[in-house]
C-alpha positions in Angstrom: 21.1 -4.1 8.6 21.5 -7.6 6.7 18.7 -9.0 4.9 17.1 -12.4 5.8 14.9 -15.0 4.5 11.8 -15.2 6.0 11.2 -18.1 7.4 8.8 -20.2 4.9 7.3 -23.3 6.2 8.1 -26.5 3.7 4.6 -26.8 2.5 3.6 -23.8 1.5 7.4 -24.0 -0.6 6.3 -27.3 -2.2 2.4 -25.9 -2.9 3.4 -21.8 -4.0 6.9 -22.4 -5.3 5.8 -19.9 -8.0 5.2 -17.4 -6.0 8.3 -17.5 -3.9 10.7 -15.3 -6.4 10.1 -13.4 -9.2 11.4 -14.5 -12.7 14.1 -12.3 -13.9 14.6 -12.7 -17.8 17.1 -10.6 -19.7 17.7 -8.4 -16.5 13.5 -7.5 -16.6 11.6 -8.9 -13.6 8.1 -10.6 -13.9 5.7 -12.2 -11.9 6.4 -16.1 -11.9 2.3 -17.2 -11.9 -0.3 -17.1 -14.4 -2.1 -13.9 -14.9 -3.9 -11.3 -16.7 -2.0 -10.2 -19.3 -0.7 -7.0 -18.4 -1.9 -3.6 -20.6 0.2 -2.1 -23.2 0.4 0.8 -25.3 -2.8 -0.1 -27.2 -5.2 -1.7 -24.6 -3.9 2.4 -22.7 -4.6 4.2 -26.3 -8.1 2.2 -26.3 -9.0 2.5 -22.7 -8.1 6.7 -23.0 -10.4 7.0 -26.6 -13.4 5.3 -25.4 -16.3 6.9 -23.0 -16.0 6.9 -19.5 -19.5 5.3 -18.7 -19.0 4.4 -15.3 -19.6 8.8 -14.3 -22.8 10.8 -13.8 -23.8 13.2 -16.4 -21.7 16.4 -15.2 -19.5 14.5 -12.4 -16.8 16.2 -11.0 -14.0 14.9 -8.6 -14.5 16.6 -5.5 -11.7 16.6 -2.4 -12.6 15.6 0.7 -13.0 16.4 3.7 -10.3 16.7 6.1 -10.6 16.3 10.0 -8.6 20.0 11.0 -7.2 18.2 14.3 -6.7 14.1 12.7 -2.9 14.7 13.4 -3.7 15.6 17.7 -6.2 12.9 17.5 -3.3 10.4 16.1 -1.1 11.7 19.2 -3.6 10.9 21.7 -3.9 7.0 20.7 -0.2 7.1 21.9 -0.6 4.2 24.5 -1.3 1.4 22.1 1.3 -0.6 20.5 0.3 -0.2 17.3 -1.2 2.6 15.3 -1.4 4.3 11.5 -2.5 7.8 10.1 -3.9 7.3 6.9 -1.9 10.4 4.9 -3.9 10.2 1.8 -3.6 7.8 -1.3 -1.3 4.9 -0.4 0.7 6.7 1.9 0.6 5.7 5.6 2.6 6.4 8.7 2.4 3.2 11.0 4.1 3.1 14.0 4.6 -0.3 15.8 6.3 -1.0 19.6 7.5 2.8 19.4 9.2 2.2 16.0 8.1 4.9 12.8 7.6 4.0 9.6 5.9 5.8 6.4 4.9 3.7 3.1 5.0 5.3 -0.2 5.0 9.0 1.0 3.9 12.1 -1.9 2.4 15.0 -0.8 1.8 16.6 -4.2 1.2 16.3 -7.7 2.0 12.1 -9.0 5.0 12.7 -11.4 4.8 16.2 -11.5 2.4 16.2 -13.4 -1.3 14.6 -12.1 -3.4 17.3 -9.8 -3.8 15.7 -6.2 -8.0 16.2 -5.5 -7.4 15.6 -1.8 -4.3 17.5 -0.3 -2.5 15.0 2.0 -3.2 15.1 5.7 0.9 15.7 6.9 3.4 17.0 5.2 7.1 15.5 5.9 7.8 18.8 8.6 5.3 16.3 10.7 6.9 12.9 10.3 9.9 13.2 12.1 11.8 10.4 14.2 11.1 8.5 11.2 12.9 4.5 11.8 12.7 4.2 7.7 11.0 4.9 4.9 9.4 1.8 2.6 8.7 2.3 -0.8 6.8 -0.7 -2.8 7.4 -0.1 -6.1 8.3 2.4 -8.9 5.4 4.0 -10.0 5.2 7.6 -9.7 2.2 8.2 -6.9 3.9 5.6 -4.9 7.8 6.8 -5.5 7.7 10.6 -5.3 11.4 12.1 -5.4 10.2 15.1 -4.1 8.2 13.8 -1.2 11.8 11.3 -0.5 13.8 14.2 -0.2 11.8 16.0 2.3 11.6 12.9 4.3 15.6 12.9 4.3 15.9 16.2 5.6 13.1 16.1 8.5 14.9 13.1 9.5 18.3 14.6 9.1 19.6 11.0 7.7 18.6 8.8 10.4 15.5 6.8 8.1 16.4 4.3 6.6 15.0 3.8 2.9 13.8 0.7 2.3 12.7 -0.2 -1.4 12.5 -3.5 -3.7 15.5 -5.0 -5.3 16.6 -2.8 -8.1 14.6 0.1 -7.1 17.4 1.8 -5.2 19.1 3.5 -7.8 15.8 5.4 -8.5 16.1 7.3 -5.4 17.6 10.5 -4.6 21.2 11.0 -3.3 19.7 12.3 -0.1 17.7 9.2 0.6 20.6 7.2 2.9 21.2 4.6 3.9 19.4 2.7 1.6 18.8 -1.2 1.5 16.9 -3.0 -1.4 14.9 -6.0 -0.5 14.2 -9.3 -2.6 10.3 -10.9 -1.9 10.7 -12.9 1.3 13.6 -11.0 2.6 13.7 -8.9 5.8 15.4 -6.6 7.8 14.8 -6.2 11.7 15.2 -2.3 12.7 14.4 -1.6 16.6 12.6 -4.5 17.0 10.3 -4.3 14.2 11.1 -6.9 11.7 10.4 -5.8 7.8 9.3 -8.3 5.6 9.4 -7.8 1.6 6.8 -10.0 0.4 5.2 -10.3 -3.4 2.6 -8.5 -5.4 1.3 -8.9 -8.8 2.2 -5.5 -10.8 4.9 -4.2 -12.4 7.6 -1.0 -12.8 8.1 1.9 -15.2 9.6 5.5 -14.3 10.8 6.3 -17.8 10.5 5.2 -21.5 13.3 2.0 -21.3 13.0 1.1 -18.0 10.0 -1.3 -18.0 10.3 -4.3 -15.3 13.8 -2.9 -14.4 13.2 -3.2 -10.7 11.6 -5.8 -8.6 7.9 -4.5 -7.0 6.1 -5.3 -3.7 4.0 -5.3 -0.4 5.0 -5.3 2.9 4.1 -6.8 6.4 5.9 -5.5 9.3 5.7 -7.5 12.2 6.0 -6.4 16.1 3.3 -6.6 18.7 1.0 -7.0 15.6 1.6 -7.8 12.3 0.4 -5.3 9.7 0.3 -5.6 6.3 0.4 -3.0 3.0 -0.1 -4.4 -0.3 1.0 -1.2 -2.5 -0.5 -1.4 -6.1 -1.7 -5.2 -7.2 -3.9 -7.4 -9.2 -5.7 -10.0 -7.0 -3.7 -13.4 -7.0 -2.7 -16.7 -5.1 0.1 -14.8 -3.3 -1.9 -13.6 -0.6 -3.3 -17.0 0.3 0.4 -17.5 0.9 1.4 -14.4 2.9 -1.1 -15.5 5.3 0.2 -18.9 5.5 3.6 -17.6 6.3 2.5 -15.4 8.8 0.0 -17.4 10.3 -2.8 -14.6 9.8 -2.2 -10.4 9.4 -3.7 -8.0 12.4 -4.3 -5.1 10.2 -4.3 -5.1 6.5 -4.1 -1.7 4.0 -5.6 -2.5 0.9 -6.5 -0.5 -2.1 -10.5 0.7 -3.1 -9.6 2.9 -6.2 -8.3 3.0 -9.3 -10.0 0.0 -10.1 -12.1 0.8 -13.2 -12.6 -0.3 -16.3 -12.1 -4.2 -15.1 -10.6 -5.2 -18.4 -7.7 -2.5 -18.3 -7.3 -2.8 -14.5 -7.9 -6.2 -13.6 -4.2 -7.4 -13.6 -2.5 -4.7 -11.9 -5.0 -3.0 -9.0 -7.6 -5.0 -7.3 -12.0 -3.9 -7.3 -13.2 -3.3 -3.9 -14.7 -6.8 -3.9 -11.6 -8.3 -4.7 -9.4 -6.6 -1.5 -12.4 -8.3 0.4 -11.3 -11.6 -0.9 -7.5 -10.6 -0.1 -8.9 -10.1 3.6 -9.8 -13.3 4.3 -6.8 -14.8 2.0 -4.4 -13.0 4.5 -6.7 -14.1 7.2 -6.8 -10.9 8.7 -8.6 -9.3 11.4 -9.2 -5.4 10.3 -9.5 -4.1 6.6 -8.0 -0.1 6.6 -9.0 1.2 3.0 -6.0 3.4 1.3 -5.7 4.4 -2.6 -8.4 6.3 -3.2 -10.2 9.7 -2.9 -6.4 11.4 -3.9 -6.3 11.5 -7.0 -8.5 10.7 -10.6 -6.7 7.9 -11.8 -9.5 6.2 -13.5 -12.8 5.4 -14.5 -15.1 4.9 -11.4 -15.9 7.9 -9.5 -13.9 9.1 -6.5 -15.8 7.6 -3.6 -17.0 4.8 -5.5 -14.6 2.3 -4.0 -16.3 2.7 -0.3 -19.2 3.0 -0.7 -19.3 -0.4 -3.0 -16.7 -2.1 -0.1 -19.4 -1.4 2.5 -22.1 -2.9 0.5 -20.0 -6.2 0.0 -19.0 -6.3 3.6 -22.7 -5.7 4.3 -23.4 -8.9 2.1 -20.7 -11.3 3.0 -21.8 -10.6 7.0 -18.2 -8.9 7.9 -18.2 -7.3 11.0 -18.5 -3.6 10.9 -15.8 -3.4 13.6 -13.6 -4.7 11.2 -13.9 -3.0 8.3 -12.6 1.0 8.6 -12.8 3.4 5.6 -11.1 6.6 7.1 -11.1 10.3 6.4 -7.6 11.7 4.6 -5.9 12.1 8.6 -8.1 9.2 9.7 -6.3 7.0 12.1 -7.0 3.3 13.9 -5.1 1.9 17.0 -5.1 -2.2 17.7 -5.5 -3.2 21.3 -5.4 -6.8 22.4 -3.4 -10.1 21.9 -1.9 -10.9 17.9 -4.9 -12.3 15.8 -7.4 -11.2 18.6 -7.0 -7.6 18.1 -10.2 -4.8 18.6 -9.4 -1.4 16.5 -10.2 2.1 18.0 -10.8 4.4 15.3 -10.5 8.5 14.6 -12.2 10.1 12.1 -13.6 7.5 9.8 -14.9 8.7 6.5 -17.9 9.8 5.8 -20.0 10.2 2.5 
């Protein structure tokens, strides 16, 4: 398990130099492009005080609905070469050429402490024969200690964790082996090359720790190439992940947590704006995740669909290639790289 550069072709070096490593200053990572200015204390003290006028008179967050046999109907797409079970939130199982993965697993509350709306749709007894475990950053409904652990067990210490440079010592002791990534590293495990690749966010676990460790997204490339963004503003960096890879088969991107625009806008993308990240990746299918989990913000729940299909609607995308599931929802890719069709389980419905 030795990290390697991906490949990066020389132009896309000489034109996105800034996105090709983070800047590390004073031992605190941060992004190396021009941004929004990310929120501190008081934009989070101003954002908390003011009124939420993006709800309903008398809205209430509401779980939904979850397909009682999603997990059977995720077994039975077992012939294709690639397939994912949308868990709930962020967290994914995606399996490519026979090789397992889950993405920033957490089954219960985030940091002990935030109610889960929507109970996830597989607990870690189900996600066995795990090849390893990916974790994009240190925020705590993406890095869930508890969730990590019970991963460890179920897989009796054959997963490997796989996390962003710095991140590592943030894990539990049961979470081995473990191997820490750098943007534009990766790690080929049964076939299935994992490729650490940036985002624009940021890390905090604890009051002194902010920007300790290095943050992320992921494309894991086999038969297909699929890619998961984790938490992140919109920005030039996924113009050049699709460069590098020559175009993304399937690509989880975010539709919550988005609102208010001025508190958000540098850290998690609007609806509209994973849209745009689509076609920057140039990828073939859209597969919604962090939303409908938990109430992290100001927009309702399902707000982050139903506004995604009206864009799609608008820009004349495909309906076969957009997929908002259900919480156990799953999608399958059949065909060549780039030319791929999507069969779909148990897509969500308002």
């Amino acid at each position: 398990m030795i990290p390697r550069p991906t490949p990066v072709p020389e132009a896309v070096r000489e034109q996105y130099a800034a996105y090709l490593a983070p800047e590390l200053e004073q031992g605190r990572f941060r992004n190396g492009w021009q941004s929004a200015r990310l929120p501190g204390l008081p934009e989070v003290l101003r954002w908390k005080t003011q009124t939420n006028r993006q709800r309903p008179p008398g809205y209430r967050a509401r779980p939904l609905a979850v397909p009682e046999r999603g997990w059977q109907a995720f077994q039975a797409l077992a012939p294709f070469a690639t397939r994912a079970f949308w868990i709930g939130h962020a967290s994914f199982l995606l399996e490519l050429d026979g090789a397992r993965f889950v993405v920033d697993p957490i089954f219960g509350r985030a940091g002990g402490l935030v109610p889960r709306v929507t109970p996830a749709a597989a607990g870690a007894e189900q996600l066995t024969d795990l090849t390893a475990v990916l974790v994009t950053h240190g925020h705590h409904d993406h890095l869930d200690p508890t969730a990590l652990r019970q991963l460890a067990a179920a897989n009796a210490g054959r997963a490997v964790f796989i996390v962003p440079r710095g991140l590592d010592g943030a894990l539990p002791r049961e979470c081995r082996p473990v191997l820490a990534l750098d943007w534009w590293q990766y790690v080929e495990l049964a076939g299935v090359r994992v490729h650490l690749t940036p985002a624009q966010h940021w890390h905090r676990r604890g009051a002194f720790d902010l920007n300790k460790a290095l943050w992320g997204s992921y494309v894991l490339e086999g038969t297909h190439r699929v890619y998961h963004s984790g938490d992140t503003g919109h920005f030039a960096g996924f113009e050049v992940i699709g460069q590098v890879f020559g175009g993304i088969d399937m690509a989880c991107l975010p539709l919550g947590a988005y609102e208010p625009r001025w508190f958000m806008q540098a850290q998690h993308m609007s609806p509209e704006q994973s849209l745009d990240a689509l076609d920057a990746l140039q990828a073939r299918h859209f597969v919604g995740m962090h939303w409908g989990a938990y109430d992290l913000s100001d927009e309702p729940l399902s707000a982050g669909p139903e506004l995604a299909r009206e864009q799609a609607a608008a820009r004349g995308l495909s309906p076969e290639r957009l997929h908002v599931l259900a919480p156990g929802g799953s999608i399958a890719l059949r065909g060549a790289r780039g030319d791929t069709h999507a069969e779909v389980q148990h897509r969500y419905a308002p």
